[in-house]
N, CA, C and O of each residue as an XYZ file, in Angstrom:
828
protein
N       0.817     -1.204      0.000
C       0.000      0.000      0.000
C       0.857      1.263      0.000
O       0.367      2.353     -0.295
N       2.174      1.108      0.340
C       2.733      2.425      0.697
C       3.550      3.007     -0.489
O       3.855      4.167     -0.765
N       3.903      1.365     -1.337
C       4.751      2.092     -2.816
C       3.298      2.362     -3.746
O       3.302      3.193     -4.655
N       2.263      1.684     -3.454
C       1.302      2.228     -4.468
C       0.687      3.238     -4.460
O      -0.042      3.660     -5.358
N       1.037      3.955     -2.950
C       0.500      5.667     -3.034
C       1.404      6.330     -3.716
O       1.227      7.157     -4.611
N       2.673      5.817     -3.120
C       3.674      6.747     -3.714
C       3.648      6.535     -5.431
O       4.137      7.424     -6.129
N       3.004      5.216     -6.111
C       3.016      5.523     -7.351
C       1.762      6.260     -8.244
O       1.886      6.812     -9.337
N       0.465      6.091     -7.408
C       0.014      7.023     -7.641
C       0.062      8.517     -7.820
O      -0.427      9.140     -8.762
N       0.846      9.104     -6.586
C       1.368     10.605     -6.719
C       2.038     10.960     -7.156
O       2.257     12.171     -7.173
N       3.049      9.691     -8.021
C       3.909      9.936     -8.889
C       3.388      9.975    -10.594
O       3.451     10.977    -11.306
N       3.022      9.018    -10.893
C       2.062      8.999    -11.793
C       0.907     10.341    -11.699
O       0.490     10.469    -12.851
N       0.492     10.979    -11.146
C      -0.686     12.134    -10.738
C       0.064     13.488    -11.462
O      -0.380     14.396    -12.164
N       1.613     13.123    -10.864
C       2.669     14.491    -10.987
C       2.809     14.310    -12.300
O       2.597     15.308    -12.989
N       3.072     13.432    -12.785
C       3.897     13.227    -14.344
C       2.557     13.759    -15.625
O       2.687     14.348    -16.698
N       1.021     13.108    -14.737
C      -0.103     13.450    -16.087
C      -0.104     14.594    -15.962
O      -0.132     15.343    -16.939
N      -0.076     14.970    -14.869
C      -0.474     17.226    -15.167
C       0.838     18.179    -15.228
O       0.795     19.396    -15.410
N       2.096     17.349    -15.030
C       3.268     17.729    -16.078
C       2.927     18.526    -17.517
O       2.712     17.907    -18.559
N       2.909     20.185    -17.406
C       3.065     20.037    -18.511
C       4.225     20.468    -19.848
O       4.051     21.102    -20.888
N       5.364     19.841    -19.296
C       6.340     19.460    -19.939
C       7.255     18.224    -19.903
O       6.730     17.535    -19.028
N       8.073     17.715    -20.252
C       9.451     16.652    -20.057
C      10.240     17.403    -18.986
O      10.924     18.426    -19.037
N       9.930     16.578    -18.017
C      10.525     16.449    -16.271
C      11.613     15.222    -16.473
O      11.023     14.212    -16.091
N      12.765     14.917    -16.849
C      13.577     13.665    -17.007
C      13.169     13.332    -15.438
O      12.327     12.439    -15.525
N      13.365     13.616    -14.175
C      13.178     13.387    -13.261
C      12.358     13.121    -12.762
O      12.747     12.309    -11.922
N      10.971     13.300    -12.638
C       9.848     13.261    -12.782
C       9.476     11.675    -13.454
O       9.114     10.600    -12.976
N       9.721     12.086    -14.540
C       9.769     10.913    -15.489
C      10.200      9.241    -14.486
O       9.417      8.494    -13.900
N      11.467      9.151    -14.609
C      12.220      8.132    -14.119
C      12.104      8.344    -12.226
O      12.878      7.619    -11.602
N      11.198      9.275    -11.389
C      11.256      8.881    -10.184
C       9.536      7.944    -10.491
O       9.279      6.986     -9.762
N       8.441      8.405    -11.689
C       7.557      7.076    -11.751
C       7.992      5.876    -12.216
O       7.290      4.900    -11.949
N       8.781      5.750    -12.720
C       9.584      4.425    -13.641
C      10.186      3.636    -12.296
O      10.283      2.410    -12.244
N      10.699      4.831    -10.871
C      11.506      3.939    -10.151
C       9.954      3.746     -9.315
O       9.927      2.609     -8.843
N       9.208      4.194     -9.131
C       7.256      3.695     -8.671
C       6.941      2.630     -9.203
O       6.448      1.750     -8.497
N       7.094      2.469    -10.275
C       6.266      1.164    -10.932
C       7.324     -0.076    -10.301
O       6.879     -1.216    -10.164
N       8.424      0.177    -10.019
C       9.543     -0.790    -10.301
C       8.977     -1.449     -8.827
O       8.493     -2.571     -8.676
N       9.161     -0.543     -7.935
C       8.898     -0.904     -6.298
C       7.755     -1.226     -6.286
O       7.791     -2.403     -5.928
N       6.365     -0.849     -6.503
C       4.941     -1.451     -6.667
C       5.090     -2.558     -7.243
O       4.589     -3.519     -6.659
N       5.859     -2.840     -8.645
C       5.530     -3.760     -9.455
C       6.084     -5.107     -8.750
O       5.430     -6.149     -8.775
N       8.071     -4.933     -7.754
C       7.717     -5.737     -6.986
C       6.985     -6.418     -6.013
O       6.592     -7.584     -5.973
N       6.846     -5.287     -5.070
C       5.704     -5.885     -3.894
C       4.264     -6.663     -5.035
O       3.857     -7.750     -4.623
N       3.759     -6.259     -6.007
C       3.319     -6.415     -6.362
C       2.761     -8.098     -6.977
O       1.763     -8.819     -6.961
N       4.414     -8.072     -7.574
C       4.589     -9.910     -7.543
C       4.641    -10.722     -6.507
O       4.437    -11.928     -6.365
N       4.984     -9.764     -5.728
C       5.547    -11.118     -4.592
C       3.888    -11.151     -3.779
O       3.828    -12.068     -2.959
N       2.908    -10.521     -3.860
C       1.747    -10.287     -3.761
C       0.806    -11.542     -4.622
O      -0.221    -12.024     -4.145
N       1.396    -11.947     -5.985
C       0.519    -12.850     -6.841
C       1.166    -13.976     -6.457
O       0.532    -14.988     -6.160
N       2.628    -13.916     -6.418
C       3.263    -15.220     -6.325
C       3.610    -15.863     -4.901
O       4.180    -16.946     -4.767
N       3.213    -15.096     -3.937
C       3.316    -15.828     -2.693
C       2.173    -15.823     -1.881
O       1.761    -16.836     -1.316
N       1.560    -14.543     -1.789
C       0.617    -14.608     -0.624
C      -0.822    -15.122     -1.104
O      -1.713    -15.569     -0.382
N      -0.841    -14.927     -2.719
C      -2.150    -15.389     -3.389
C      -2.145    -16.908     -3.074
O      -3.167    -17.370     -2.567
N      -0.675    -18.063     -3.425
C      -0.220    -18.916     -3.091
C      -0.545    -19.487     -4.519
O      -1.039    -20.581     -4.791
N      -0.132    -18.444     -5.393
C      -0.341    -19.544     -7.213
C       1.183    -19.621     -7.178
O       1.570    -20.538     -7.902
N       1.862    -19.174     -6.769
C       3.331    -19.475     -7.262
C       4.055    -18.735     -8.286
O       3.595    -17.718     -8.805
N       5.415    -19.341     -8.637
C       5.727    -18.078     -9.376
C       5.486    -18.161    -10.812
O       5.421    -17.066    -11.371
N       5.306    -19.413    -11.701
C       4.730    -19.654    -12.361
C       3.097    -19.249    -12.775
O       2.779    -18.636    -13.794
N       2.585    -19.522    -12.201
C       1.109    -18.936    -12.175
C       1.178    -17.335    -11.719
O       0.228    -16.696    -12.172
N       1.937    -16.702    -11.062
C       1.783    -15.557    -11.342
C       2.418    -14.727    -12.495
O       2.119    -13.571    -12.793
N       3.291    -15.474    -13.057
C       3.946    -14.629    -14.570
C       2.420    -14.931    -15.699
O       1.944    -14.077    -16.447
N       2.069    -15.901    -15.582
C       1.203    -16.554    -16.312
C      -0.295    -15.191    -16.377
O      -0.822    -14.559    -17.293
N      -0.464    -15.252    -15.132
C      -1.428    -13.820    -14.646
C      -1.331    -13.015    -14.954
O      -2.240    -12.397    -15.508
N      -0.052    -12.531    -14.743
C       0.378    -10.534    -14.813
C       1.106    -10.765    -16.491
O       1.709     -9.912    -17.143
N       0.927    -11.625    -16.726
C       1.414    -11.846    -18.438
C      -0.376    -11.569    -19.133
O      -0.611    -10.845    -20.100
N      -1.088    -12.094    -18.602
C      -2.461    -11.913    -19.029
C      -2.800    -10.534    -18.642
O      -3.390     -9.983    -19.571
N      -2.661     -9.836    -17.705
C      -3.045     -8.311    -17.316
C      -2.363     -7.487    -18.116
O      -2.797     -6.372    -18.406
N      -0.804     -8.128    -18.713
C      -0.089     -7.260    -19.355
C      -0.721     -6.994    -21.145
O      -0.784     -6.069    -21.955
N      -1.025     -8.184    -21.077
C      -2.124     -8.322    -22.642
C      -3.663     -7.713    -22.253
O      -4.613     -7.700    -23.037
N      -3.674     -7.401    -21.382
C      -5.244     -6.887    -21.184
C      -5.238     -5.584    -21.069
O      -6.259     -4.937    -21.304
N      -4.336     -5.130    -20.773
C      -3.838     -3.725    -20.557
C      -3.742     -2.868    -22.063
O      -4.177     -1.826    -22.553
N      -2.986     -3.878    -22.397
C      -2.600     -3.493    -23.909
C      -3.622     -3.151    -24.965
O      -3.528     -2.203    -25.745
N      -4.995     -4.364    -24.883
C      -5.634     -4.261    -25.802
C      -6.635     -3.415    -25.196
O      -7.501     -3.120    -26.019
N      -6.810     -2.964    -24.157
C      -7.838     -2.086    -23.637
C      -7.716     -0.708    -24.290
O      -8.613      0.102    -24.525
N      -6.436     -0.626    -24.523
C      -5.380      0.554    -24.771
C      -5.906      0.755    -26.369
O      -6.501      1.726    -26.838
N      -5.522     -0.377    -26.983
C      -5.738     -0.444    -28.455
C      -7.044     -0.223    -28.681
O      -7.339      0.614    -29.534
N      -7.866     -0.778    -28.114
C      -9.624     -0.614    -28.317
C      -9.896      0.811    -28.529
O     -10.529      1.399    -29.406
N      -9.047      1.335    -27.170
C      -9.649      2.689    -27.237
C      -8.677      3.914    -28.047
O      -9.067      5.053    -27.792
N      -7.696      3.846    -28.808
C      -7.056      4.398    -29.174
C      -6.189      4.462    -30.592
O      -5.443      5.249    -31.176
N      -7.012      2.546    -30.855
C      -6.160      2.469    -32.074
C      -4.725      2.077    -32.173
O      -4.139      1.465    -33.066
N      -4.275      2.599    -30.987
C      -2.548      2.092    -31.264
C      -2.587      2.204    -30.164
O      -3.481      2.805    -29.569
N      -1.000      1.292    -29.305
C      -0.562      1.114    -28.280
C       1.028      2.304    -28.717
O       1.583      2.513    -27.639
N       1.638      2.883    -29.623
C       2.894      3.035    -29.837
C       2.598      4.623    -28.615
O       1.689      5.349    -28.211
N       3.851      4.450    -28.506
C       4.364      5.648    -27.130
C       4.480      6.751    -27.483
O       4.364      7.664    -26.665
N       4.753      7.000    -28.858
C       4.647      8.008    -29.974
C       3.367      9.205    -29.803
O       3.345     10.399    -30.104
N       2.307      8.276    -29.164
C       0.708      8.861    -29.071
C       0.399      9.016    -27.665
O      -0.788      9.232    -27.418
N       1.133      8.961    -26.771
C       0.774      9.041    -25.407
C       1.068     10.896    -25.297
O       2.121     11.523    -25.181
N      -0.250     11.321    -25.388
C      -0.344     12.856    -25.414
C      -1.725     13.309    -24.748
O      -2.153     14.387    -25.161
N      -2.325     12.791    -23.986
C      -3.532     12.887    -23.316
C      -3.386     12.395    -22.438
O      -2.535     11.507    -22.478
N      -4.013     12.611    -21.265
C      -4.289     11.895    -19.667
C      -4.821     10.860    -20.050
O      -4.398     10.049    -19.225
N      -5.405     10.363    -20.672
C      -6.212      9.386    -21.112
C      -5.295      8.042    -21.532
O      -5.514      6.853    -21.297
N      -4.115      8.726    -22.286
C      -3.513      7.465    -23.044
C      -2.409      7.452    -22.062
O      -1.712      6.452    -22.231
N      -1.909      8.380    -20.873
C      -1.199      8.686    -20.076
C      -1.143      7.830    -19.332
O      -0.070      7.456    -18.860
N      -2.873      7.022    -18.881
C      -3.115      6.331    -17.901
C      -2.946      5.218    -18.394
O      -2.832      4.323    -17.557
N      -2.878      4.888    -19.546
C      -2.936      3.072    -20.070
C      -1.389      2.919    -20.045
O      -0.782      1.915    -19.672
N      -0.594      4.631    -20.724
C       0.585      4.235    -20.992
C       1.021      3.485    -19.019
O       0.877      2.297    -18.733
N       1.302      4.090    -18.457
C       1.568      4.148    -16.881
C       1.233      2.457    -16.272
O       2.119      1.698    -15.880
N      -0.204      2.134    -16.313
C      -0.551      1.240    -16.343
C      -0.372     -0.281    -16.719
O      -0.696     -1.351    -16.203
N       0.280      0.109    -17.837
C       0.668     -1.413    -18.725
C       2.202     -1.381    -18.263
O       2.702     -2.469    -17.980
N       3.289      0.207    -18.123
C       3.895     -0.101    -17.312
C       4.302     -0.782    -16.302
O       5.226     -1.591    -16.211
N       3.257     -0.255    -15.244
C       3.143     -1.132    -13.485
C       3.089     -2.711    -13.827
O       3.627     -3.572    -13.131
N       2.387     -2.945    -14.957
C       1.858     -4.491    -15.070
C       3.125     -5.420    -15.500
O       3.377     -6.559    -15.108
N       4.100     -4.327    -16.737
C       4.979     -4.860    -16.805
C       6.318     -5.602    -16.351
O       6.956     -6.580    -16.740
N       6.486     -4.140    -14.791
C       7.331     -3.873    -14.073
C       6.791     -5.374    -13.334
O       7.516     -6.351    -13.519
N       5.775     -5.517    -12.668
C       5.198     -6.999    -12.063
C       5.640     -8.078    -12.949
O       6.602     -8.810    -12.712
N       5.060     -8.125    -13.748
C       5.187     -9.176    -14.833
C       6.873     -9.887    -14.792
O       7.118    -11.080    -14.609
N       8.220     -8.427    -15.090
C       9.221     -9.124    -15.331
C       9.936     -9.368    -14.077
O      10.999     -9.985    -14.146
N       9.425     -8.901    -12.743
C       9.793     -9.405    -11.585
C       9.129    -11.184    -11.128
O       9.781    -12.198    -10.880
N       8.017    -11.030    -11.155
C       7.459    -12.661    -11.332
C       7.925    -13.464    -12.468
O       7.646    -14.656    -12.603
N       8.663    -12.757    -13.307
C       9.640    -13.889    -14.404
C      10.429    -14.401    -14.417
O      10.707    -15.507    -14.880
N      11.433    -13.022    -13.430
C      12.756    -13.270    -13.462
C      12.641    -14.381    -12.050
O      13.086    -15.521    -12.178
N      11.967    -13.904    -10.627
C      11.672    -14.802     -9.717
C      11.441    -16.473     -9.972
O      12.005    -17.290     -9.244
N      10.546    -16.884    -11.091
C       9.994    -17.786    -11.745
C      11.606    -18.667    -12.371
O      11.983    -19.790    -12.038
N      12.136    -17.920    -13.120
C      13.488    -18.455    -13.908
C      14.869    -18.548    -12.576
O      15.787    -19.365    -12.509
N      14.714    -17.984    -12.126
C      16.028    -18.160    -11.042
C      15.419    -19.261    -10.100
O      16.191    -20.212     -9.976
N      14.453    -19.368     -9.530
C      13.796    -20.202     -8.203
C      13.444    -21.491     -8.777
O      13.812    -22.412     -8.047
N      13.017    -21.764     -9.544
C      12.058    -22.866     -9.839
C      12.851    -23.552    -11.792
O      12.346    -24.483    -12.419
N      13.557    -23.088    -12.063
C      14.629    -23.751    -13.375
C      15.774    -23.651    -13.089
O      16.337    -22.738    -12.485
N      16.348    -24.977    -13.680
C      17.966    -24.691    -13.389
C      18.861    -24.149    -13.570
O      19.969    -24.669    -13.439
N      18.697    -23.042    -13.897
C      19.421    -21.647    -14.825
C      20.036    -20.835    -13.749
O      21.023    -20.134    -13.972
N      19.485    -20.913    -12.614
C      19.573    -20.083    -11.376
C      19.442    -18.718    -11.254
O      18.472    -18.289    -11.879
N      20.205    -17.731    -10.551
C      20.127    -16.324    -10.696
C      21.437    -16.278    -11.886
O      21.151    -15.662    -12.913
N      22.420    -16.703    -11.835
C      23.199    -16.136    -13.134
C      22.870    -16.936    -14.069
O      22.683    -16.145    -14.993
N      22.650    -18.040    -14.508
C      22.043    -18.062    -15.706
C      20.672    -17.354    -16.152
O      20.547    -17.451    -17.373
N      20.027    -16.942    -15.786
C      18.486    -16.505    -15.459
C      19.276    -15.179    -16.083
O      18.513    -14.700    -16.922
N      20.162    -14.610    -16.031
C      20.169    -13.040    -15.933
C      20.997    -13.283    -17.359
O      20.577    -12.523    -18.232
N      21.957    -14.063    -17.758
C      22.308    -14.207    -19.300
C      21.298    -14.146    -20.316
O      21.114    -13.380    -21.262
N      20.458    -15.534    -19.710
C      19.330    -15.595    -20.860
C      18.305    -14.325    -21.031
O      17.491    -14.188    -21.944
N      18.485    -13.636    -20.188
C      17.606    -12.029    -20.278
C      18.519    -11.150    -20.672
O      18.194     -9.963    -20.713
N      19.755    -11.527    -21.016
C      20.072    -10.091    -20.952
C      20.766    -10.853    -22.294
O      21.573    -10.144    -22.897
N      20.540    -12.267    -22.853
C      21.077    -12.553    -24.566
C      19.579    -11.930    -25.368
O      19.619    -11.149    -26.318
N      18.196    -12.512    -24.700
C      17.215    -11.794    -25.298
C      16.833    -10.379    -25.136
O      15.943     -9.860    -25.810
N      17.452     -9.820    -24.319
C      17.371     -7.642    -24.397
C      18.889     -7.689    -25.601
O      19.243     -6.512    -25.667
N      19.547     -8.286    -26.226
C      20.384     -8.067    -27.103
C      20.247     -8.398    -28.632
O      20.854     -8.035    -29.639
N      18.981     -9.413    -28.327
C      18.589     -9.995    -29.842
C      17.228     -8.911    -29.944
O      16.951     -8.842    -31.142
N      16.679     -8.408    -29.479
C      15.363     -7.498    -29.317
C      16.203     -6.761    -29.978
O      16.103     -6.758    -31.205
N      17.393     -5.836    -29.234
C      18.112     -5.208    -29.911
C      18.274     -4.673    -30.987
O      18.027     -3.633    -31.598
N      19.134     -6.396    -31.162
C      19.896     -6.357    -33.153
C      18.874     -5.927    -33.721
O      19.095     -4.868    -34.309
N      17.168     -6.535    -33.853
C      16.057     -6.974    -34.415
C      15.476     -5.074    -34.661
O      14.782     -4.596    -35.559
N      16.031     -4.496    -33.619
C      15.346     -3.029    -33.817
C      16.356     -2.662    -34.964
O      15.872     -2.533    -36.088
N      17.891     -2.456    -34.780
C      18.968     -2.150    -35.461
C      18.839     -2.342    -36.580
O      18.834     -1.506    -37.484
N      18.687     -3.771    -36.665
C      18.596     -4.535    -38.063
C      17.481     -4.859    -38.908
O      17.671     -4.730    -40.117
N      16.376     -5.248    -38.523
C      15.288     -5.552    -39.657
C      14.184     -4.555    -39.115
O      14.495     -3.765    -38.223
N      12.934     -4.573    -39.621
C      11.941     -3.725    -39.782
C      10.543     -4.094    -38.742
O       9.360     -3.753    -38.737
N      11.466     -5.033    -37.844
C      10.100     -5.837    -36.809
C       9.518     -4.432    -36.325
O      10.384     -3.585    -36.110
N       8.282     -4.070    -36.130
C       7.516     -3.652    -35.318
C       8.126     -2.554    -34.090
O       8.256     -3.061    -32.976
N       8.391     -1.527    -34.194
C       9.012     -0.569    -32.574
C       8.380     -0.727    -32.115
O       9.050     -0.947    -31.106
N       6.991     -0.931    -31.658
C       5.929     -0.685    -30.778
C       6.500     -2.140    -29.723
O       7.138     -2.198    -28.671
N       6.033     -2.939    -30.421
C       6.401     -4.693    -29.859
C       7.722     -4.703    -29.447
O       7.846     -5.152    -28.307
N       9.266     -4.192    -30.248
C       9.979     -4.035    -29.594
C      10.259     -3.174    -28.905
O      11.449     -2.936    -28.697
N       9.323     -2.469    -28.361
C      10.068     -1.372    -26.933
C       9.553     -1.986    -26.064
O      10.175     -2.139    -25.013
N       8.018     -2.631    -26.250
C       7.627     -3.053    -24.588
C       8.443     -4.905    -24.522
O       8.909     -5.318    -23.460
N       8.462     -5.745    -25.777
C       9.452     -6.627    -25.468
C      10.593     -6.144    -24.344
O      10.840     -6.428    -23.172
N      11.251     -5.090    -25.548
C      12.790     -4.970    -24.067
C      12.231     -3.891    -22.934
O      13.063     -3.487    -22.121
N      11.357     -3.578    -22.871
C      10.752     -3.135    -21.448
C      10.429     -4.093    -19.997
O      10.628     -4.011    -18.785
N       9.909     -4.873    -20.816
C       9.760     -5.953    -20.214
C      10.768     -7.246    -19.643
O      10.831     -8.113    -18.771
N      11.482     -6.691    -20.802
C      13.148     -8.076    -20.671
C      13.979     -7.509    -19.283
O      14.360     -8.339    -18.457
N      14.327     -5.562    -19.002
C      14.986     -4.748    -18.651
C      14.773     -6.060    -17.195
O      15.453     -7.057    -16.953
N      13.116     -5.296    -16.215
C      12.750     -6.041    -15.067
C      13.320     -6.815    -14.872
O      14.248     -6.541    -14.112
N      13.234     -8.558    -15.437
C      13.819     -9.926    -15.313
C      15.232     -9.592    -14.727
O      15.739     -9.853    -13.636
N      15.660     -8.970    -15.753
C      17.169     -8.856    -16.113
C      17.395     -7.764    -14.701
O      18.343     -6.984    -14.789
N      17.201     -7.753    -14.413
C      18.095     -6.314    -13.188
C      18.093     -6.994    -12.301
O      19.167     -7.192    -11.734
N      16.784     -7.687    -11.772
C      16.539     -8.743    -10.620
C      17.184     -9.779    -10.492
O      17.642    -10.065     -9.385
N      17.367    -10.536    -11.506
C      18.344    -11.497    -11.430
C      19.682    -11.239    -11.272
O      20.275    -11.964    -10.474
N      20.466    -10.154    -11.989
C      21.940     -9.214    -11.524
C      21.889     -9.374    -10.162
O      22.712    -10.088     -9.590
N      20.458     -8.419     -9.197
C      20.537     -7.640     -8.267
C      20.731     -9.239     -7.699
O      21.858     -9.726     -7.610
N      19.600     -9.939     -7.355
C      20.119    -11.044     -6.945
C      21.359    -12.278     -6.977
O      21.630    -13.208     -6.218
N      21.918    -11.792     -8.199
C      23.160    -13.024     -8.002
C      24.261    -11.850     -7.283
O      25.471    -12.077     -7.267
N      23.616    -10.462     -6.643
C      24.427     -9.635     -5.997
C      24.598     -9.922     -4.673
O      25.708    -10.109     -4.173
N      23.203     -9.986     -3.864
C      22.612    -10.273     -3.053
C      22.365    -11.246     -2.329
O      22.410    -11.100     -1.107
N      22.020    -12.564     -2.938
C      21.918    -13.446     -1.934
C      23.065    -14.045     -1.571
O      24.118    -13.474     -1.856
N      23.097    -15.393     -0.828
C      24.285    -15.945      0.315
C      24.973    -16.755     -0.987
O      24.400    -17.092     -2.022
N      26.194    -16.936     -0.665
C      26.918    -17.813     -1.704
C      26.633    -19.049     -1.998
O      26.858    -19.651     -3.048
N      25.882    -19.593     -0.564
C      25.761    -21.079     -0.943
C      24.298    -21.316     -1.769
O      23.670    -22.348     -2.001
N      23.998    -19.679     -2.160
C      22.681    -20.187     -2.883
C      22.960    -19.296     -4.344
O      22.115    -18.732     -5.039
N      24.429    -19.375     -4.549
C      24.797    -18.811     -5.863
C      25.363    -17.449     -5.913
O      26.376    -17.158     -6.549
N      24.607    -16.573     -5.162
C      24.949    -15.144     -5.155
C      26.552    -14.554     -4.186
O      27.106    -15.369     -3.449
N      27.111    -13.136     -4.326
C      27.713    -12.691     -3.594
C      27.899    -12.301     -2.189
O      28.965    -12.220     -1.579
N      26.539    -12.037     -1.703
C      26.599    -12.041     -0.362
C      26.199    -10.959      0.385
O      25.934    -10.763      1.571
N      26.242     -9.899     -1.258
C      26.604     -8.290     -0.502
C      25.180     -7.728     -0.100
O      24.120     -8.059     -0.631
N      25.365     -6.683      1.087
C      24.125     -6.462      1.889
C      23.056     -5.631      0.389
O      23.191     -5.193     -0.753
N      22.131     -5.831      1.349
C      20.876     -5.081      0.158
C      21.201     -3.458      0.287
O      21.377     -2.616     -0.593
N      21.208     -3.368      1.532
C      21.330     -1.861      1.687
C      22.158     -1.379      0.665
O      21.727     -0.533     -0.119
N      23.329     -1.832      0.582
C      24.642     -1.257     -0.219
C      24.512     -1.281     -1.484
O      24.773     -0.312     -2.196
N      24.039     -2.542     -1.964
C      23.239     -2.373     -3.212
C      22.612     -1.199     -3.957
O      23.025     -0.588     -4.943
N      21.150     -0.994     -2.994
C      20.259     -0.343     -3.034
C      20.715      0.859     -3.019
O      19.952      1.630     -3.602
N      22.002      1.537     -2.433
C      22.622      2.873     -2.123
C      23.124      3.053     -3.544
O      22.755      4.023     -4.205
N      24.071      2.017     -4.097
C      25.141      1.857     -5.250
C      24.103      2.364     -6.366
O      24.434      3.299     -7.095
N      22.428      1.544     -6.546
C      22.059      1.715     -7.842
C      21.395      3.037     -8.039
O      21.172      3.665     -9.074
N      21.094      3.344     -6.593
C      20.305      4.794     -6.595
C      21.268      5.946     -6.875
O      20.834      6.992     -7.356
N      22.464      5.799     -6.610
C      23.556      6.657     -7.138
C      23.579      6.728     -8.426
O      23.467      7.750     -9.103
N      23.797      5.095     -8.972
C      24.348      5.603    -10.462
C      23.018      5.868    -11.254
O      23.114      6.295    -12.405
N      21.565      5.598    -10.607
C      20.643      6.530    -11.774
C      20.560      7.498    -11.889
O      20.246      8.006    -12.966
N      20.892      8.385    -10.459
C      20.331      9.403    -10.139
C      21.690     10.654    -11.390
O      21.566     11.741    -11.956
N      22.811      9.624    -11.253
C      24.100     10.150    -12.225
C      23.726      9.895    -13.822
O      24.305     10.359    -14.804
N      22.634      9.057    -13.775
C      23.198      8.741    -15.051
C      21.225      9.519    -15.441
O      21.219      9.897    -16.612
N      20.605      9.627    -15.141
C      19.627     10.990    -14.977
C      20.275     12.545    -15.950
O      20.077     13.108    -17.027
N      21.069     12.682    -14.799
C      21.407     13.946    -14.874
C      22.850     14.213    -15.489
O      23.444     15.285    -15.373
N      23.382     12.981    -16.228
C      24.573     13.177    -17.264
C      24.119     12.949    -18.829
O      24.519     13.604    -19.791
N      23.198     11.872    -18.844
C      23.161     11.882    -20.324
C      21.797     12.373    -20.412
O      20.797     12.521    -19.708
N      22.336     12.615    -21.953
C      21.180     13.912    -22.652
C      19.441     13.154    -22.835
O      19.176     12.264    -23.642
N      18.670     13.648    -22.081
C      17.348     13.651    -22.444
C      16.008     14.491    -23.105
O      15.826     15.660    -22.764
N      15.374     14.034    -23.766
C      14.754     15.185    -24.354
C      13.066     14.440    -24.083
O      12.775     13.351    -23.588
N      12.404     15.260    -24.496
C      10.873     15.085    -24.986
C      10.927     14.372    -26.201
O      11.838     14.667    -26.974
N      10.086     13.446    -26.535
C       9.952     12.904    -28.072
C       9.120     13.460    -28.952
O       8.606     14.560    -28.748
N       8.968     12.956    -29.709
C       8.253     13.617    -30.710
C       6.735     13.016    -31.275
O       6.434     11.911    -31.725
N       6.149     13.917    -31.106
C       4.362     13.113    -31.196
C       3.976     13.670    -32.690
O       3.625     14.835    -32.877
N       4.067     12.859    -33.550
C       3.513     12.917    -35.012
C       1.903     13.682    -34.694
O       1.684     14.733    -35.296
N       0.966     13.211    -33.885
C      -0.082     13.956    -33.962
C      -0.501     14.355    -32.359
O      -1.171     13.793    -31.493
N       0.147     15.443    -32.427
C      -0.387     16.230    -31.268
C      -2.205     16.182    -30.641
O      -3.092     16.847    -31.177
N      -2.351     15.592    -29.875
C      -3.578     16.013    -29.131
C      -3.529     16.528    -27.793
O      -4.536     16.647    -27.095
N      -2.150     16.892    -27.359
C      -2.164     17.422    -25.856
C      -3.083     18.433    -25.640
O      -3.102     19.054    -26.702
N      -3.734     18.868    -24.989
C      -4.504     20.009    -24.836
C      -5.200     19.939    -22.851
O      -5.922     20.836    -22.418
């Protein structure tokens, strides 16, 4: 309840934004991230479907999200998120996502034999073939941004964890706190070093 206020008021700040806040921006991105965990660990433990059945779930909310989006708008591309309206689906399918690739990555490290470092290769060979696929052929941007949107989650969790847990269960050992200090540093640096802008909306409906 307490990261989902805070992502509400974060999300609240960003729709009546009315400009590109980089900060703003990425303190809801770090909202969805913290909701979206508690969030999983919400489907996959206390519901008691597991972690399987909860990727399976928030994989279905993440497709329900989407096409709710499309119904009402015609397109899902990020290109068109220029209204409170498409503001809220954009945000939304976010949170679902942010859940989604935490109950994945949980799902692939806990329960397959890949563990936390294999778990975090195989996410982070598929955020590289998503990649090439944007670089190189003509697949779809829309599909590939929320693909590697979705890949990002898995992939950080499994890092953070082969950071984190005890050695004899694969990981380094190192405290969460220190972690948690280390990554909030380098966003908050890497925020406010490289260049961000507003994108560009082919058809303006902000108003």
């Amino acid at each position: 309840m307490i990261f989902a206020a805070f992502l509400v008021a974060a999300v609240a700040a960003q729709i009546r934004a009315k400009r590109f806040h980089p900060s703003l921006y990425w303190a809801v991105i770090t909202a969805t991230t913290l909701a979206g965990t508690t969030m999983a660990d919400l489907f996959d433990r206390s519901l008691g479907i597991g972690y399987l059945g909860g990727s399976l779930t928030l994989f279905a909310l993440v497709l329900a999200s989407l096409g709710l989006w499309y119904r009402s708008e015609g397109t899902v591309a990020i290109e068109n998120v220029t209204t409170p309206r498409v503001d809220g689906f954009y945000w939304l399918t976010i949170m679902f996502s942010q859940t989604l690739g935490t109950a994945l990555g949980d799902w692939m490290a806990d329960d397959t034999p890949l563990g936390y470092n294999g778990s975090a290769l195989l996410f982070g060979t598929a955020l590289a073939v998503t990649a090439g696929l944007y670089f190189f052929t003509k697949v779809s941007r829309t599909a590939l941004f929320w693909a590697a949107f979705i890949l990002t989650r898995p992939l950080g969790a499994t890092i953070a964890n082969s950071l984190d847990k005890p050695a004899a269960q694969g990981g380094l050992g190192i405290n969460d706190i220190t972690i948690s200090a280390v990554l909030a540093a380098l966003m908050v640096v890497s925020v406010l070093l490289l260049p961000q802008r507003a994108g560009h909306h082919p058809v303006s409906r902000a108003g």
